[in-house]
C-alpha positions in Angstrom: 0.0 0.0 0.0 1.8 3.5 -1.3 0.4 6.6 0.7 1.0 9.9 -0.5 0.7 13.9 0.1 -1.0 15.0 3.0 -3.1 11.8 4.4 0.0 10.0 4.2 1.6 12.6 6.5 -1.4 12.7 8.9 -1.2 8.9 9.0 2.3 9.0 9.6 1.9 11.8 12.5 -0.8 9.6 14.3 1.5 6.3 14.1 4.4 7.9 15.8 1.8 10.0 18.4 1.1 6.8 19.3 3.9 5.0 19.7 5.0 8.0 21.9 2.0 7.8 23.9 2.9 4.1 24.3 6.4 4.5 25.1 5.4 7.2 27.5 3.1 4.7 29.8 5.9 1.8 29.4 6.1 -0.4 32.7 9.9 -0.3 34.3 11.4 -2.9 36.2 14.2 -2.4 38.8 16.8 -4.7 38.3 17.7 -5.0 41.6 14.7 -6.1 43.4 12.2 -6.5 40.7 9.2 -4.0 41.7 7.3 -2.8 38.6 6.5 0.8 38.0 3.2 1.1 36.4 2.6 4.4 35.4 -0.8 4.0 35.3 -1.1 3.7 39.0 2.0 5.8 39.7 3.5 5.8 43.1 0.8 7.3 45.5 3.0 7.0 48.4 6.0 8.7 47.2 3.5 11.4 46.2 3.6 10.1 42.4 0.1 10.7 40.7 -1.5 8.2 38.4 -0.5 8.8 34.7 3.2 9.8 35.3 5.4 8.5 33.1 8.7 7.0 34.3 10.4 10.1 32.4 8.6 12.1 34.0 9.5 11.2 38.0 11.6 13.5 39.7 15.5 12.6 39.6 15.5 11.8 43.2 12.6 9.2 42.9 13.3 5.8 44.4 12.1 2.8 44.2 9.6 2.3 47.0 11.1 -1.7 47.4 14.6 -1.5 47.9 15.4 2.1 47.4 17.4 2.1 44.1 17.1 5.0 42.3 15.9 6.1 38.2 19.1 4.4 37.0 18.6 0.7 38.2 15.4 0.2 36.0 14.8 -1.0 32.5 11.3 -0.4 30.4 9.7 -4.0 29.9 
């Protein structure tokens, strides 16, 4: 299927606002103790309101587990 002028671009514009939106509510797992970080729940009580985004969580945010901070956690 060939796509061209402007649907094409509109098409292309709502793939990749989606694929943000999806990347932007990822699940992260610490390495370290395994606690998942769901951002649709957030972290109510560290003070983190549902919807966050793990890239949006303050630099000093811990995990509420073991401590470890931003750093020890990889997207799943």
């Amino acid at each position: 299927l060939f796509l061209s002028g402007k649907y094409a671009r509109t098409k292309l514009l709502t793939l990749a606002s989606i694929q943000e939106q999806e990347n932007a509510m990822s699940k992260y797992r610490c390495v370290i103790c395994g606690y998942i970080y769901d951002p649709v729940a957030g972290d109510p009580d560290s003070g983190v309101q549902a919807g966050t985004a793990f890239a949006d969580l303050p630099d000093d945010w811990a995990c509420p587990e073991c401590g470890a901070g931003k750093d020890d956690f990889e997207a799943i």
